[in-house]
PDB file of the backbone (N, CA, C, O) and the ligand in Angstrom, with CONECT records:
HET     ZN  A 101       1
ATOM      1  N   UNK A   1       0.843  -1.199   0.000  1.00  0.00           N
ATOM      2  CA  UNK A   1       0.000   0.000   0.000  1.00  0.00           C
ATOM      3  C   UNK A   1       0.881   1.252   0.000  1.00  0.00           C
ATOM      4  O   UNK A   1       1.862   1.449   0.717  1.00  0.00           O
ATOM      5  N   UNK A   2       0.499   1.849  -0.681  1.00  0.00           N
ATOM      6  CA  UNK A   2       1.223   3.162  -1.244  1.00  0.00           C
ATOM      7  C   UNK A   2       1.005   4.295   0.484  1.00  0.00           C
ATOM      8  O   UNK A   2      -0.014   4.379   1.169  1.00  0.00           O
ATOM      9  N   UNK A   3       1.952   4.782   0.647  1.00  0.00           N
ATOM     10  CA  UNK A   3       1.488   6.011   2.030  1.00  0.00           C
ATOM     11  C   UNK A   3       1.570   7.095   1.565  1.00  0.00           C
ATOM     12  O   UNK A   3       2.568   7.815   1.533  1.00  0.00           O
ATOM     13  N   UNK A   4      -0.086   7.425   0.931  1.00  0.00           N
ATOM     14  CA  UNK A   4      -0.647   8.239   0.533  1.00  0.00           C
ATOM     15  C   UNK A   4      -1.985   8.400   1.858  1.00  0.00           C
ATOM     16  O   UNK A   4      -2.423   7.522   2.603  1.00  0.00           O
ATOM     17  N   UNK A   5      -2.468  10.266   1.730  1.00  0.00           N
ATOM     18  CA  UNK A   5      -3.242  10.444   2.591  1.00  0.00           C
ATOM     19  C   UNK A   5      -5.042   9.577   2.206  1.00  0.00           C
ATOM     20  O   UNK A   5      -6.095   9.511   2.840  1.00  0.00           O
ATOM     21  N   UNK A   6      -4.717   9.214   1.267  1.00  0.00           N
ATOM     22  CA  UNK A   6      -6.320   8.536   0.908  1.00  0.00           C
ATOM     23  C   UNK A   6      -6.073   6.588   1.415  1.00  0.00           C
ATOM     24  O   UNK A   6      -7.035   5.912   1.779  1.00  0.00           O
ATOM     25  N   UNK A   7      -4.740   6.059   1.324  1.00  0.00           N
ATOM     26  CA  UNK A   7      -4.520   4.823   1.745  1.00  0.00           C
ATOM     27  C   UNK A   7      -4.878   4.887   3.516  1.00  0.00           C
ATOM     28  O   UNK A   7      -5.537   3.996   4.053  1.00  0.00           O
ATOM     29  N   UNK A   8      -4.464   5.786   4.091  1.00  0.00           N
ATOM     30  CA  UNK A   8      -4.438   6.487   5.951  1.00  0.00           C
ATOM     31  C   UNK A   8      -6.035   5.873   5.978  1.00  0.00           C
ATOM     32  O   UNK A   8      -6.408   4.767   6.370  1.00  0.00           O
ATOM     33  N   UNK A   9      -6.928   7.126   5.353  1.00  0.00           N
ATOM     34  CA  UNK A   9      -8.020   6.995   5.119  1.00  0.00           C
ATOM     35  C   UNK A   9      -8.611   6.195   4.916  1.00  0.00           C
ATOM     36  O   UNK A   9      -9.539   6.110   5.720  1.00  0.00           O
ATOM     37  N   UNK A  10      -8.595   5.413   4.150  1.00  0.00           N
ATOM     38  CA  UNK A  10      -8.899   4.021   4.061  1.00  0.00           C
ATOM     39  C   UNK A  10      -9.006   3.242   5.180  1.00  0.00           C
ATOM     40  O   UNK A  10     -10.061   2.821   5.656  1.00  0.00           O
ATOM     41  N   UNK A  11      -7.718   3.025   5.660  1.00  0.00           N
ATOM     42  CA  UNK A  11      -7.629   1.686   6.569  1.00  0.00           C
ATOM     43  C   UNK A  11      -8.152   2.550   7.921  1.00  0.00           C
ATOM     44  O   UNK A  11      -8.598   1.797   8.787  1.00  0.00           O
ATOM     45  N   UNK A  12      -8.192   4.164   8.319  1.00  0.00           N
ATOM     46  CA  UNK A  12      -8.911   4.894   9.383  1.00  0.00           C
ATOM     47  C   UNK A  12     -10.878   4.420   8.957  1.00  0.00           C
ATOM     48  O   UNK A  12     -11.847   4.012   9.597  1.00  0.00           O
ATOM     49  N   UNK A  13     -10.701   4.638   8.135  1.00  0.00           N
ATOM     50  CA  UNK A  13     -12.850   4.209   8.011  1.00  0.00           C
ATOM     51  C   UNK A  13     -12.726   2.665   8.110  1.00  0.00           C
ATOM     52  O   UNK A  13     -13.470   2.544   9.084  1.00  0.00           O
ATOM     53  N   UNK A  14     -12.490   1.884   7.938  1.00  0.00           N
ATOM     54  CA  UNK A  14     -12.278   0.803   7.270  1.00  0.00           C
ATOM     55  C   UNK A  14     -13.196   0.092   8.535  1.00  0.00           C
ATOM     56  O   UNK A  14     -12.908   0.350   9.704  1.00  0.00           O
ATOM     57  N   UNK A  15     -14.287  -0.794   8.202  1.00  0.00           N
ATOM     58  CA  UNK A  15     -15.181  -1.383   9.118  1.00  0.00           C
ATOM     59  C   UNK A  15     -15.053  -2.728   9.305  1.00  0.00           C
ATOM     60  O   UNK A  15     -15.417  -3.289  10.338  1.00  0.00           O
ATOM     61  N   UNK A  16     -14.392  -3.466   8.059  1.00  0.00           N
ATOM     62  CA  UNK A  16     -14.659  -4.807   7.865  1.00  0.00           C
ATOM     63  C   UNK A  16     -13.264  -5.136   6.896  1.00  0.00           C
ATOM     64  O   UNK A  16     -12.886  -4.714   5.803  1.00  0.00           O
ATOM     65  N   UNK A  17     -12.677  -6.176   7.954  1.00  0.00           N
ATOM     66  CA  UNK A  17     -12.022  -6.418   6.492  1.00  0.00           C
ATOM     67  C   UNK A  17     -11.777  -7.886   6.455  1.00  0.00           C
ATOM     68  O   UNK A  17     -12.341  -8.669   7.220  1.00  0.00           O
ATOM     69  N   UNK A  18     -10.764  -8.298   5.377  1.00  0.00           N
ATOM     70  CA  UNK A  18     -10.431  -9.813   5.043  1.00  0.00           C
ATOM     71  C   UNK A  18      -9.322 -10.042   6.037  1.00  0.00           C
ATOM     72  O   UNK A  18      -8.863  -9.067   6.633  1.00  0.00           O
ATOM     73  N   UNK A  19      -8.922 -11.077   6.232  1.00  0.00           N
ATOM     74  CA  UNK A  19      -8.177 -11.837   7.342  1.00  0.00           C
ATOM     75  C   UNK A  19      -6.674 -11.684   6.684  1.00  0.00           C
ATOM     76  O   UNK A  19      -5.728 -11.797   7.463  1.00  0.00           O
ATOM     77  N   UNK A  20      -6.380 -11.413   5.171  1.00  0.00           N
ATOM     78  CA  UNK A  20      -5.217 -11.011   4.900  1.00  0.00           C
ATOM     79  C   UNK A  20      -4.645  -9.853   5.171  1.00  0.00           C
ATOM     80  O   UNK A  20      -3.546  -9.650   5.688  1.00  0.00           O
ATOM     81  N   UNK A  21      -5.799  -8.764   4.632  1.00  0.00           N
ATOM     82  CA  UNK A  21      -5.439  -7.063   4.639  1.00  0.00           C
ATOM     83  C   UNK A  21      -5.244  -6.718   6.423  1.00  0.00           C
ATOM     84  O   UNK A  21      -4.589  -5.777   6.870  1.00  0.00           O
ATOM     85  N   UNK A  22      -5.896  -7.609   7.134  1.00  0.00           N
ATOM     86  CA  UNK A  22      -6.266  -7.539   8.560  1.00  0.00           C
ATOM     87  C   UNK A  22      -5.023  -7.810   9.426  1.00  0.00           C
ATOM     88  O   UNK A  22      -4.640  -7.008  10.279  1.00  0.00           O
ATOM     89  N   UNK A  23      -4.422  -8.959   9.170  1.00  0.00           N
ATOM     90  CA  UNK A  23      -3.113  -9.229   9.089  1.00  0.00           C
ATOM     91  C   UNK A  23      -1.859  -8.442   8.999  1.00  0.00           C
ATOM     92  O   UNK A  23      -0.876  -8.194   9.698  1.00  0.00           O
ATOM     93  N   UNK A  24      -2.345  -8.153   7.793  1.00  0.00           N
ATOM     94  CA  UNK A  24      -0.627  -7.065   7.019  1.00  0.00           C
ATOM     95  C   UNK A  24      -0.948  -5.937   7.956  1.00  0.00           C
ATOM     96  O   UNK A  24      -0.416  -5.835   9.062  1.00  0.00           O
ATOM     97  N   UNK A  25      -1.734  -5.188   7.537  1.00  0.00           N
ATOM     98  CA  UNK A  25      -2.188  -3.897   8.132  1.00  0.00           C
ATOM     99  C   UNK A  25      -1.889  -3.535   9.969  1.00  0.00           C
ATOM    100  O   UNK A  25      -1.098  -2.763  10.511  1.00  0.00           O
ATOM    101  N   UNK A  26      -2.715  -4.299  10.418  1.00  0.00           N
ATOM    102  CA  UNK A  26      -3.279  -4.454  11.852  1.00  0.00           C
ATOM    103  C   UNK A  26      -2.662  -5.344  12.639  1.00  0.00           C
ATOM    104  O   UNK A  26      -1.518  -5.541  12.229  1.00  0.00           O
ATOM    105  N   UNK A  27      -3.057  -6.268  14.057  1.00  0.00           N
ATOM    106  CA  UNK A  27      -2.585  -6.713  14.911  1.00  0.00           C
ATOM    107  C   UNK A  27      -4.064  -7.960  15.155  1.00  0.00           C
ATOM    108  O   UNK A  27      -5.215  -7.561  15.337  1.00  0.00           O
ATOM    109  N   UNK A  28      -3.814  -8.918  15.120  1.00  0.00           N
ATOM    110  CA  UNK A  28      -4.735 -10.114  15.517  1.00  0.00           C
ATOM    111  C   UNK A  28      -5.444  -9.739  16.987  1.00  0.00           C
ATOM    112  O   UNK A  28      -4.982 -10.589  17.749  1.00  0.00           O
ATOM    113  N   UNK A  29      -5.998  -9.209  17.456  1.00  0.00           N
ATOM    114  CA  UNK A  29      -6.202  -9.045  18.873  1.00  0.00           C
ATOM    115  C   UNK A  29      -7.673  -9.237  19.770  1.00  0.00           C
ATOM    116  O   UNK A  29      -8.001  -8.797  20.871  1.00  0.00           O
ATOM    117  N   UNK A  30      -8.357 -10.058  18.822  1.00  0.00           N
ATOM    118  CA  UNK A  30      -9.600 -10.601  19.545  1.00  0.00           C
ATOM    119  C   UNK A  30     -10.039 -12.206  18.807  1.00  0.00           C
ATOM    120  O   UNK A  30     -10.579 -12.555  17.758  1.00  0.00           O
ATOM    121  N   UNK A  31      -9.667 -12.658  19.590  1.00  0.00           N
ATOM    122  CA  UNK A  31      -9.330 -14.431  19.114  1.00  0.00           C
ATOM    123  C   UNK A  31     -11.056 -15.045  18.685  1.00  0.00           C
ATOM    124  O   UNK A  31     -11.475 -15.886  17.889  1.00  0.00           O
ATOM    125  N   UNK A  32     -11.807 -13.967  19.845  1.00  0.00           N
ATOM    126  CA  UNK A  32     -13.373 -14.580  19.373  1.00  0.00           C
ATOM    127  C   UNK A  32     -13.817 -14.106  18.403  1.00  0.00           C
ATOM    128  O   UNK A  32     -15.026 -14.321  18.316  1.00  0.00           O
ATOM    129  N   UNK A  33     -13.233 -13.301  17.254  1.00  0.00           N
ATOM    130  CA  UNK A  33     -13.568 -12.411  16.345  1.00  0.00           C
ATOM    131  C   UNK A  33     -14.715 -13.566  15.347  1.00  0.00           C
ATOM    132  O   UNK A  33     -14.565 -14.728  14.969  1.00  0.00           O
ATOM    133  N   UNK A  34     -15.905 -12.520  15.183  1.00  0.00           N
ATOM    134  CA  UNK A  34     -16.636 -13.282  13.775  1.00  0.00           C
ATOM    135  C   UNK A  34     -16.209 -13.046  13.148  1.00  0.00           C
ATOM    136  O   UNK A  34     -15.605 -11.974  13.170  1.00  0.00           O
ATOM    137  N   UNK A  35     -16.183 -14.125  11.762  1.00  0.00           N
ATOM    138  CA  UNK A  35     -15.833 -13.981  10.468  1.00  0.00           C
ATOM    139  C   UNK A  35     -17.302 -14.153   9.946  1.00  0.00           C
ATOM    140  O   UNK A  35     -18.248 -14.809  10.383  1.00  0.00           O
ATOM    141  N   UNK A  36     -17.165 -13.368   8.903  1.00  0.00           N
ATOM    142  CA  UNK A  36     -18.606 -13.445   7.980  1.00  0.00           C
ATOM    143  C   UNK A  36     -18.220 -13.296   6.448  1.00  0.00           C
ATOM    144  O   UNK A  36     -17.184 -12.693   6.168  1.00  0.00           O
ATOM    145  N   UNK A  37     -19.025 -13.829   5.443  1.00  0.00           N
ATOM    146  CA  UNK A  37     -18.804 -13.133   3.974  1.00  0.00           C
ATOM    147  C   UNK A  37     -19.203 -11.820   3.615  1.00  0.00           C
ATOM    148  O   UNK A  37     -20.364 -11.534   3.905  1.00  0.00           O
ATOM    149  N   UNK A  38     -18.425 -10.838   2.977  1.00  0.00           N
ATOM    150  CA  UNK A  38     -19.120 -10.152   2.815  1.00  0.00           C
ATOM    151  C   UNK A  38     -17.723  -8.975   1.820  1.00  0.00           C
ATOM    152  O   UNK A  38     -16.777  -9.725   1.578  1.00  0.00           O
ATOM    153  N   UNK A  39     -17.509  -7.960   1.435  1.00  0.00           N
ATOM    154  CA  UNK A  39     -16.475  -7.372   0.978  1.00  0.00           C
ATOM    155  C   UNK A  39     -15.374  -6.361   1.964  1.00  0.00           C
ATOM    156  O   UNK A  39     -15.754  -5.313   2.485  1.00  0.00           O
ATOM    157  N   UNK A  40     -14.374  -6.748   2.054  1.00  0.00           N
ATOM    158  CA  UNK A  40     -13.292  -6.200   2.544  1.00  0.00           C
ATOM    159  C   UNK A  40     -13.222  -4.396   1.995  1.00  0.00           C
ATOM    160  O   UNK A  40     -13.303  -3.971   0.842  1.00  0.00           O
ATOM    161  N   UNK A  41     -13.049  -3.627   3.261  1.00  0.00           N
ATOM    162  CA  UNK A  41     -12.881  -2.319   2.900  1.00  0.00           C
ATOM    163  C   UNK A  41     -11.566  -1.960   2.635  1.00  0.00           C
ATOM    164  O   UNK A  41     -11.286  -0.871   2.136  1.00  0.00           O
ATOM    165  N   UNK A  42     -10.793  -2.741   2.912  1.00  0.00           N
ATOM    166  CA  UNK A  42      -9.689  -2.125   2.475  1.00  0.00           C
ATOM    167  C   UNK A  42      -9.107  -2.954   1.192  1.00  0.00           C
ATOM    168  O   UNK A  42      -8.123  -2.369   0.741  1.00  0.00           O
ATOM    169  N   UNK A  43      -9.375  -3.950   0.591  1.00  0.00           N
ATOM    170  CA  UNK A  43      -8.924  -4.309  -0.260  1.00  0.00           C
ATOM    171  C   UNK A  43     -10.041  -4.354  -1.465  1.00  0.00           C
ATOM    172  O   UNK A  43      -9.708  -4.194  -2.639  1.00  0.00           O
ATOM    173  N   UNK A  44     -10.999  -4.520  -1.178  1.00  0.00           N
ATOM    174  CA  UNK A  44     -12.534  -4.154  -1.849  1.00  0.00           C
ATOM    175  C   UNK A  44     -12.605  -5.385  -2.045  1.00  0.00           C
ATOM    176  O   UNK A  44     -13.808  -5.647  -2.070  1.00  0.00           O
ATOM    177  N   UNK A  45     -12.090  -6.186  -2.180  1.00  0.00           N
ATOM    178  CA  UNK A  45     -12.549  -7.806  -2.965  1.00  0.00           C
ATOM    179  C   UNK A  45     -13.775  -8.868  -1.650  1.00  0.00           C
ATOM    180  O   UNK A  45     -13.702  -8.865  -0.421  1.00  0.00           O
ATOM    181  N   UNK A  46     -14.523  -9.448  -2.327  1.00  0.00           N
ATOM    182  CA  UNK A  46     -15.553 -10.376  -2.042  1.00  0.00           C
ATOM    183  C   UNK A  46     -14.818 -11.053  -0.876  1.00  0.00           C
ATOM    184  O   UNK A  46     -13.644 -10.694  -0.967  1.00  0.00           O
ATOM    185  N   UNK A  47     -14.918 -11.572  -0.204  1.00  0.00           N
ATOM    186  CA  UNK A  47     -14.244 -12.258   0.661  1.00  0.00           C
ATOM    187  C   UNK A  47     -14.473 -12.647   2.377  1.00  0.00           C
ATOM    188  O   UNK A  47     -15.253 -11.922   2.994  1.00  0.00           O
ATOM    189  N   UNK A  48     -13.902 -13.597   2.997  1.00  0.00           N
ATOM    190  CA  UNK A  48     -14.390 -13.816   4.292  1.00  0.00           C
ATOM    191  C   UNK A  48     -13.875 -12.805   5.205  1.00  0.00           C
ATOM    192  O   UNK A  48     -12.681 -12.909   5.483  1.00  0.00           O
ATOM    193  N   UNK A  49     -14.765 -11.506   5.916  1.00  0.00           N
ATOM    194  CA  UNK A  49     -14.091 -10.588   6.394  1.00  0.00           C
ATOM    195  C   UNK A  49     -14.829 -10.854   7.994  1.00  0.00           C
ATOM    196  O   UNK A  49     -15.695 -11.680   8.281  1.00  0.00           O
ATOM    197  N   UNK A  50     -14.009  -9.632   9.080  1.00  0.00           N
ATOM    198  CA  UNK A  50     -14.104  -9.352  10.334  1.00  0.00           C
ATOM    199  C   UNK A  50     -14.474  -8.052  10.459  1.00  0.00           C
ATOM    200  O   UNK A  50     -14.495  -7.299   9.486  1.00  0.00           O
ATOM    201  N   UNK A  51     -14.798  -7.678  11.667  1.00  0.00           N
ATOM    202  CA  UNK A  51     -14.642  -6.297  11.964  1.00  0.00           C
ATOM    203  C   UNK A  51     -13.552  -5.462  12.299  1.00  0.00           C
ATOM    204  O   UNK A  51     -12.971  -5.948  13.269  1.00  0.00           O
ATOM    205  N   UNK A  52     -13.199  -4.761  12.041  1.00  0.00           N
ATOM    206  CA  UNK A  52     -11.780  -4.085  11.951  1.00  0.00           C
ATOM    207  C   UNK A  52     -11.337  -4.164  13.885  1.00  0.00           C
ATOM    208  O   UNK A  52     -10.345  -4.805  14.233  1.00  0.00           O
ATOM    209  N   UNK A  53     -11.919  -3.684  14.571  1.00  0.00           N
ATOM    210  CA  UNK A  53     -11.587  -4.190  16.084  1.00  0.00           C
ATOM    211  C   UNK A  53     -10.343  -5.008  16.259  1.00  0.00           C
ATOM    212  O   UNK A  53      -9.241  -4.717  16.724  1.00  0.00           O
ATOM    213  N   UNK A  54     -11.128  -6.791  15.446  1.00  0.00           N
ATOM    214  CA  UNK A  54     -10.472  -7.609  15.412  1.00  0.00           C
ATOM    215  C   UNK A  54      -8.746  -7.687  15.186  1.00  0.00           C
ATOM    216  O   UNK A  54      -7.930  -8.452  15.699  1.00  0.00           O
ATOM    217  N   UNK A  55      -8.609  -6.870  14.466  1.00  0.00           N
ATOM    218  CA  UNK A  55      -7.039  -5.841  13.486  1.00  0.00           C
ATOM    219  C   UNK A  55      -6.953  -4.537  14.986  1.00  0.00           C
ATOM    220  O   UNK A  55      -6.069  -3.742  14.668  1.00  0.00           O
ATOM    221  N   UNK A  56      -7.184  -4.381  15.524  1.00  0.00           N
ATOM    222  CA  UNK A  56      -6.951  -3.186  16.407  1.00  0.00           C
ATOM    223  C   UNK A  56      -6.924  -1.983  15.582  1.00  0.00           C
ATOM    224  O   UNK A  56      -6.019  -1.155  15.678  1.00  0.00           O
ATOM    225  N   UNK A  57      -8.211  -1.840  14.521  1.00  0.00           N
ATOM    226  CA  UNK A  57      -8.562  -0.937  14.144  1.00  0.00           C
ATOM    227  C   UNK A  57      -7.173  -0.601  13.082  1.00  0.00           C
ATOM    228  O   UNK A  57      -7.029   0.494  12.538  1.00  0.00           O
ATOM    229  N   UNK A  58      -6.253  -1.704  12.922  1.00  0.00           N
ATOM    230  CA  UNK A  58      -5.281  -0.964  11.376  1.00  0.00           C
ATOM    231  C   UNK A  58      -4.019   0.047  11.977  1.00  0.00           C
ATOM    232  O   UNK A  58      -3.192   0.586  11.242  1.00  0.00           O
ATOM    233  N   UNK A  59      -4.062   0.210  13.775  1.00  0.00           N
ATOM    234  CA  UNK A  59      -3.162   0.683  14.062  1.00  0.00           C
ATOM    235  C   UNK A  59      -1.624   0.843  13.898  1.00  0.00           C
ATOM    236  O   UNK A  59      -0.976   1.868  13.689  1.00  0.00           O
ATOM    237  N   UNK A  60      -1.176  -0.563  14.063  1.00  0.00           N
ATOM    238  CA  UNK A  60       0.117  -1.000  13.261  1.00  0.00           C
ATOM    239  C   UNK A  60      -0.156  -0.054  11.454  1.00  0.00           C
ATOM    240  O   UNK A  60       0.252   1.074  11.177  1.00  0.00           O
ATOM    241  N   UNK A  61      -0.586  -0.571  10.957  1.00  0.00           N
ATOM    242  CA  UNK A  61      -0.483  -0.376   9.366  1.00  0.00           C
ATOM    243  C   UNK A  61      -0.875   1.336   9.098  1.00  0.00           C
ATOM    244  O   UNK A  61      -0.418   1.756   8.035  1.00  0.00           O
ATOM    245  N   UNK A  62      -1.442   2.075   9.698  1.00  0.00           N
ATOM    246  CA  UNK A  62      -1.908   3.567   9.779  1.00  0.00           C
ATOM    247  C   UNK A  62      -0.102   3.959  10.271  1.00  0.00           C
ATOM    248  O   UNK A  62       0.689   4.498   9.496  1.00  0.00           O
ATOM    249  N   UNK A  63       0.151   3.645  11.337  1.00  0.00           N
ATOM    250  CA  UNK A  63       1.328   4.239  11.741  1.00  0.00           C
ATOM    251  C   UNK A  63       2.588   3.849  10.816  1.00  0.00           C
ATOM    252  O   UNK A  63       3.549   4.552  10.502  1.00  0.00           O
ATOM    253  N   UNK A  64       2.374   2.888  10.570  1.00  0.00           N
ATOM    254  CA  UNK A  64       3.685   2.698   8.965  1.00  0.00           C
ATOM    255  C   UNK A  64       3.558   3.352   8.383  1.00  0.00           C
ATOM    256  O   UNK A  64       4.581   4.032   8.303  1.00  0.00           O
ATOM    257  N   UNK A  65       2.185   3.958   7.272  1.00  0.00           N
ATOM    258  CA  UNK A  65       1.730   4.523   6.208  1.00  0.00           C
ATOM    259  C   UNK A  65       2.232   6.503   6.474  1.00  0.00           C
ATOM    260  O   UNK A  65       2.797   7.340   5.770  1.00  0.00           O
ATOM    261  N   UNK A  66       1.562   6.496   8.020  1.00  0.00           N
ATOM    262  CA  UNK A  66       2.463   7.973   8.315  1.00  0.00           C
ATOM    263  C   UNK A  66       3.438   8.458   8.413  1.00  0.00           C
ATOM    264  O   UNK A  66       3.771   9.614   8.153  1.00  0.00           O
ATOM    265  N   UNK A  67       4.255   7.247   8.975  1.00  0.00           N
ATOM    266  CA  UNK A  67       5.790   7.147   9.282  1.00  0.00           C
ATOM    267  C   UNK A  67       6.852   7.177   7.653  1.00  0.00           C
ATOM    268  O   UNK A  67       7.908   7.803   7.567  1.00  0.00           O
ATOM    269  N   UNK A  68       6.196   6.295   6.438  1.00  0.00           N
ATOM    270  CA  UNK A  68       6.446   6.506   5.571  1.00  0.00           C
ATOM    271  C   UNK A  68       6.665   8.126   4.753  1.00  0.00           C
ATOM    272  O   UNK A  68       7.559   8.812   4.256  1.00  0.00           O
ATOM    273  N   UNK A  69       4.894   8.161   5.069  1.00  0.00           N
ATOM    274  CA  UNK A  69       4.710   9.170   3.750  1.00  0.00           C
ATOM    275  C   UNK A  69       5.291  10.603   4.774  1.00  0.00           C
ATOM    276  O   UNK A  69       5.509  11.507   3.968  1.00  0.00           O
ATOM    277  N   UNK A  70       5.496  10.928   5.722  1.00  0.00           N
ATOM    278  CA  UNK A  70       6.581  12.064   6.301  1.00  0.00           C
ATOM    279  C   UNK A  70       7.924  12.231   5.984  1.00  0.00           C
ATOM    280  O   UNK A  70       8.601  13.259   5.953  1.00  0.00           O
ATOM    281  N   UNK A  71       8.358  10.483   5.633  1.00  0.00           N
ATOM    282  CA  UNK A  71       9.887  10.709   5.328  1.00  0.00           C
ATOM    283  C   UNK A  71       9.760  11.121   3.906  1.00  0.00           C
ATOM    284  O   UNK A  71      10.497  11.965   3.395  1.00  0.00           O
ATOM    285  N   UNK A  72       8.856  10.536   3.316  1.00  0.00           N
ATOM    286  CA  UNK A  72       9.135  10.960   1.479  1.00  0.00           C
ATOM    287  C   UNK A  72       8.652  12.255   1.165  1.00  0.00           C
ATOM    288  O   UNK A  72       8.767  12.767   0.051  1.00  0.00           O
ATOM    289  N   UNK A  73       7.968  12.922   2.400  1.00  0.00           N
ATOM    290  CA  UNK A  73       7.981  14.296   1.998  1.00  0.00           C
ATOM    291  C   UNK A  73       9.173  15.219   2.818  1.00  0.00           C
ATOM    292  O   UNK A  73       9.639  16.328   2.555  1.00  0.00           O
ATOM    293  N   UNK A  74       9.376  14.518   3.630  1.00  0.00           N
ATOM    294  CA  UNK A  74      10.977  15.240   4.115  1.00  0.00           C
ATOM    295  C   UNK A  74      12.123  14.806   2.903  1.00  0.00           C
ATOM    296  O   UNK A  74      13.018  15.631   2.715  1.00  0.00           O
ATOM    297  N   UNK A  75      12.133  14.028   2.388  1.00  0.00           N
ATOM    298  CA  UNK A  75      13.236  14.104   1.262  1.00  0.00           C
ATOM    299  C   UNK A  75      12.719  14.886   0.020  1.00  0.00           C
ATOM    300  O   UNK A  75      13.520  15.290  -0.823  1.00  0.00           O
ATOM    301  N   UNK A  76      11.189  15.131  -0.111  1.00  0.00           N
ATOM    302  CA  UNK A  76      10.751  15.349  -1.037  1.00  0.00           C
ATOM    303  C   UNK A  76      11.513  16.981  -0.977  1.00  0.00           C
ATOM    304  O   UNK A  76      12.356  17.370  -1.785  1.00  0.00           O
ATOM    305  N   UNK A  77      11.081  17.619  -0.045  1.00  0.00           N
ATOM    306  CA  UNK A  77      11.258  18.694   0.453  1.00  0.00           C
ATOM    307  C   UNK A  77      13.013  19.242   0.478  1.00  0.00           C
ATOM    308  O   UNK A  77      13.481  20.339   0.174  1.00  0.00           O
ATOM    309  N   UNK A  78      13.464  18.414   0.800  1.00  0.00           N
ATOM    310  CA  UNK A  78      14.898  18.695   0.682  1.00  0.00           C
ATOM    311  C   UNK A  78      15.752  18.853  -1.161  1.00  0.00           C
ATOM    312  O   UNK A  78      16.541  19.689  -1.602  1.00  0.00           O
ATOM    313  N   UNK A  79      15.247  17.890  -1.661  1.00  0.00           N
ATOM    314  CA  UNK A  79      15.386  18.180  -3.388  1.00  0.00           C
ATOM    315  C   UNK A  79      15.119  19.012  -3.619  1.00  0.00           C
ATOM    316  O   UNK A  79      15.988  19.488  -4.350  1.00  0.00           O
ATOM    317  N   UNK A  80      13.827  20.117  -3.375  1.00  0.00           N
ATOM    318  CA  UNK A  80      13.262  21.301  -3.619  1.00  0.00           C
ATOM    319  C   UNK A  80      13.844  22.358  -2.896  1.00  0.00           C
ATOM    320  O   UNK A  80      13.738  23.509  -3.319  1.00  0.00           O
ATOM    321  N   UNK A  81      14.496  22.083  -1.773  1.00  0.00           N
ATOM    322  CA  UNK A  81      15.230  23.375  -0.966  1.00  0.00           C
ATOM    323  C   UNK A  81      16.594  23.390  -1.761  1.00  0.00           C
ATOM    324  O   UNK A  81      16.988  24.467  -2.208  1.00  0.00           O
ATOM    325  N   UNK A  82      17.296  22.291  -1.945  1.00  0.00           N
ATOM    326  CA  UNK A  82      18.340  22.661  -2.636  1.00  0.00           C
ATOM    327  C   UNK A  82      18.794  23.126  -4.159  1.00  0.00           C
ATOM    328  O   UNK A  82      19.951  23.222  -4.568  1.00  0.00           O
ATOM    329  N   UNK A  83      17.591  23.385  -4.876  1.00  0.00           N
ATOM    330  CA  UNK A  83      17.487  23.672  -6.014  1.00  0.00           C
ATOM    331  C   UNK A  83      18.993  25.639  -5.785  1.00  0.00           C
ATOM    332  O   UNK A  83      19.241  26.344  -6.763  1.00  0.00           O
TER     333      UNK A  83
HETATM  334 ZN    ZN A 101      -8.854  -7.211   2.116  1.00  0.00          ZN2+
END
């Protein structure tokens, strides 16, 4: 996932997702979690999803995505100062 402010966004609304994106993104942290069918918000595809809770709400994966996209605008920023 690209750390762009609309990817943040994403996985910040994100209600439901698949057990992969849930995974990468987030933190496993409610073992009784339902699974149901239905479409993943963060990856959009059909699939057996949870409630984002389950992921601790994408915390892990939100804080990568910020941590990223600050450094590539601090370098971004530095190419442009040294012009
Ligand atoms: Zn997904």
């Amino acid at each position: 996932m690209e750390p762009t402010q609309e990817n943040i966004q994403i996985l910040k609304k994100a209600r439901v997702s698949c057990r992969d994106c849930g995974l990468r993104y987030g933190e496993l942290s409610n073992l009784k979690a339902v699974f149901g069918v239905g479409v993943c918000d963060v990856c959009g595809e059909r699939a057996v999803v949870t409630e984002a809770d389950t992921f601790g709400f994408f915390y892990r994966g939100i804080c990568n995505l910020r941590r990223r996209k600050s450094r590539i605008e601090r370098e971004s920023k530095r190419v442009t100062t040294s012009d």
